[in-house]
N, C-alpha and C positions, 0 to 999 in steps of 0.2 A: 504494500500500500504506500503510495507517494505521500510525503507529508507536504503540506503549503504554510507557509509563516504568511497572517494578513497583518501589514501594518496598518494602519486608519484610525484617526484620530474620531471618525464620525463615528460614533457608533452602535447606530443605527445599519447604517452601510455595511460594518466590518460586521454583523453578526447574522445579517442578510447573505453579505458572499459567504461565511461559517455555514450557515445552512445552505447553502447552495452548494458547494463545494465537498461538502459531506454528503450530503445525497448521491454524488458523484464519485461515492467512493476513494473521497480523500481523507487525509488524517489532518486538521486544521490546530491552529492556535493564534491568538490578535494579542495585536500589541497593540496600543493605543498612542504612543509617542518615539521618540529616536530611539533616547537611552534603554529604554525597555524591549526596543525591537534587535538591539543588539545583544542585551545579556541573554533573550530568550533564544536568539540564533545561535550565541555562545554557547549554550545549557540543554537545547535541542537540534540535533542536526536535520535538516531540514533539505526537502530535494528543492523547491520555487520559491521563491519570495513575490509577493503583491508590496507595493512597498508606494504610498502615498506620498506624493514631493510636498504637499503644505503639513508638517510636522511640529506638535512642540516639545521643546526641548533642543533634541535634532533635528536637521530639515532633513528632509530624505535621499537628499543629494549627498550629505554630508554622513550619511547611514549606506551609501550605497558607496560612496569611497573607502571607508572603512571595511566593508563588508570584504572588499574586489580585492583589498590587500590579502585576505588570508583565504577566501572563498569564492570559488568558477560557479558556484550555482547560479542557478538562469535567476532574473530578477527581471520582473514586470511593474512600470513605475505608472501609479493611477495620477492623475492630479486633472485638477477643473482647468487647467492653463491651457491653451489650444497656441503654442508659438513655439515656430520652428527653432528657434534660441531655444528654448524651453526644451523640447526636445532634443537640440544635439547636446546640449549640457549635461540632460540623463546619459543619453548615450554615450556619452564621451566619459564619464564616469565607471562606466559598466555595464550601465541596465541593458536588455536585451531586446527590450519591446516597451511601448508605450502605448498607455490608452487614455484618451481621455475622455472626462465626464460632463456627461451622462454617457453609459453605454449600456448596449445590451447583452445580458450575463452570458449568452450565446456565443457570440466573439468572442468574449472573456474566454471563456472554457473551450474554445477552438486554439486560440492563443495558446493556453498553459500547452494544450496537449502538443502543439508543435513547440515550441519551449523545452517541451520534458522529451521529445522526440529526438530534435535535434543535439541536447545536450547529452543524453544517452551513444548516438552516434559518433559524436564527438569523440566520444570516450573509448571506443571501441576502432576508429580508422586510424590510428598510427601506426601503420603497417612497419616491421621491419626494415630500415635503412632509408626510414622517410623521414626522420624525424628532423633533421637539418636539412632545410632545404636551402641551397644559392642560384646566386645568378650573378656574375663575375664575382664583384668584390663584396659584393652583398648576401649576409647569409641571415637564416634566421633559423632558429631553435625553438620546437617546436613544444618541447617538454618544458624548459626554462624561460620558453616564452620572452625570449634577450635577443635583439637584433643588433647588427653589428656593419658597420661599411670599412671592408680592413679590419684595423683594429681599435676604430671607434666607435663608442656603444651609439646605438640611434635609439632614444625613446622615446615610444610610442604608447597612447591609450589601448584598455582593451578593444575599442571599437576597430584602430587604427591596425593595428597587430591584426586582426580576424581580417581584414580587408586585404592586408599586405598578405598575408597567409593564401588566403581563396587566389587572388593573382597570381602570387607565386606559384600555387599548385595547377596550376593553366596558363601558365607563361605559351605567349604565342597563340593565344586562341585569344580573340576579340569574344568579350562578355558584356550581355545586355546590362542594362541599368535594375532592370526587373530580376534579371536573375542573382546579383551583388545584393539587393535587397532581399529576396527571398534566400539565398546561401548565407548570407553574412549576419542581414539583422534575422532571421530565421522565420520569418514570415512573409506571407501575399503583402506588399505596402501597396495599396492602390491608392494612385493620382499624384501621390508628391514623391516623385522621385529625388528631388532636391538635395535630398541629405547625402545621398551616394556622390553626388558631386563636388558637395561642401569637404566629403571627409576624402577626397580623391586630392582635392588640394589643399588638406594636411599634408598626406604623404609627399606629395610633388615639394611642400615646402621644407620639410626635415629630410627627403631626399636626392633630388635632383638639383635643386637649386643649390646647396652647401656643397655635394660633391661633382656639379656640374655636370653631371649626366641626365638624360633621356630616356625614364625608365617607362613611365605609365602613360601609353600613349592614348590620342582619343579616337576614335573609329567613326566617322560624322555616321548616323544614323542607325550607329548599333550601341555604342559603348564603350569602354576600354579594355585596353591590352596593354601588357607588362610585356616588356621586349630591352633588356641593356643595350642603350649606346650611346659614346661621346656627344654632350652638348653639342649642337648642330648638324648632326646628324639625322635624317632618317626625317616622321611628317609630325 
């Protein structure tokens, strides 16, 4: 049985998805503010977090940094803010997915289930002698999760890392925008592709630019591709 940590200070809300959630055959527990959603994470190990971004105490941003230091479990961040700031900030943080409110429990529970799908997967595809992958002077580490150009460290968010990852493992294969969202943030995102763009020029700027090369290239009318080569070369 999957257990789900509900964070939500409403709690009216948080004992609504409690019974929602259990009906469904999950193991539940609510926290009602940060510092409580973390000793309970700390004291229960937990497969999902629902993890509200307007918190007191903690904000949930700030529950969800903490969280990504010591825990890969998937984390779904509820909050009534509907702005893409808002959302790449979770994401950039850790979270996995975001919903906001009001939504219907329906999606909610589509959500967990690829959530809990994908991160189970995850866990199981590190095939022997995959686990470093490169591409010239750029390697990255798949267990330690430590990227590196030469021998200097590049760091990056977990969002960033999962992006550079998904590329790296299809280097040379042009990837829609649709499918970075569906492989990376782990679900269907329909209509704002935006954020895949946004976090595409993260990496271009912690990698290409500093070390002057032409890694992630754009594809007009499909998406991008990861291909190494010298600053001025190539489209």
């Amino acid at each position: 049985m999957n257990r789900i940590l509900v964070v939500e200070d409403e709690k009216k809300l948080a004992r609504y998805l409690q019974l929602e959630l259990t009906h469904e055959g999950y193991e539940v527990r609510l926290a009602h503010d940060g510092r409580s959603a973390l000793t309970t994470h700390a004291d229960w190990p937990c497969d999902l977090i629902l993890l509200d971004l307007m918190l007191p105490e903690l904000s949930g941003i700030e529950v969800c940094r903490r969280i990504r230091q010591k825990d890969n479990v998937p984390i779904i961040m509820l909050t009534a803010k509907d702005d893409v700031s808002d959302k790449v900030m979770g994401l950039d943080m850790g979270a996995d997915d975001y919903m906001t409110k009001p939504f219907a429990i329906e999606e909610l529970l589509a959500r967990i289930r690829v959530a809990l799908k994908r991160h189970s997967e995850q866990g199981a595809e590190h095939a022997p002698g995959e686990r470093v992958l490169t591409e010239g002077e750029l390697s990255l580490d798949r267990d330690s999760r430590e990227v590196r150009y030469g021998t200097e460290p590049v760091v990056l968010t977990k969002k960033e890392f999962d992006l550079l990852e998904y590329l790296m493992l299809h280097r040379n294969v042009a990837i829609s925008r649709n499918e970075l969202l569906d492989k990376v943030w782990g679900y269907s995102y329909l209509g704002d592709t935006n954020v895949v763009d946004v976090y595409i020029r993260y990496l271009r700027c912690k990698l290409d630019d500093p070390y002057h090369i032409k890694l992630i290239h754009t594809v007009r009318g499909v998406g991008y591709l990861l291909r190494l080569e010298p600053e001025g070369d190539g489209a």
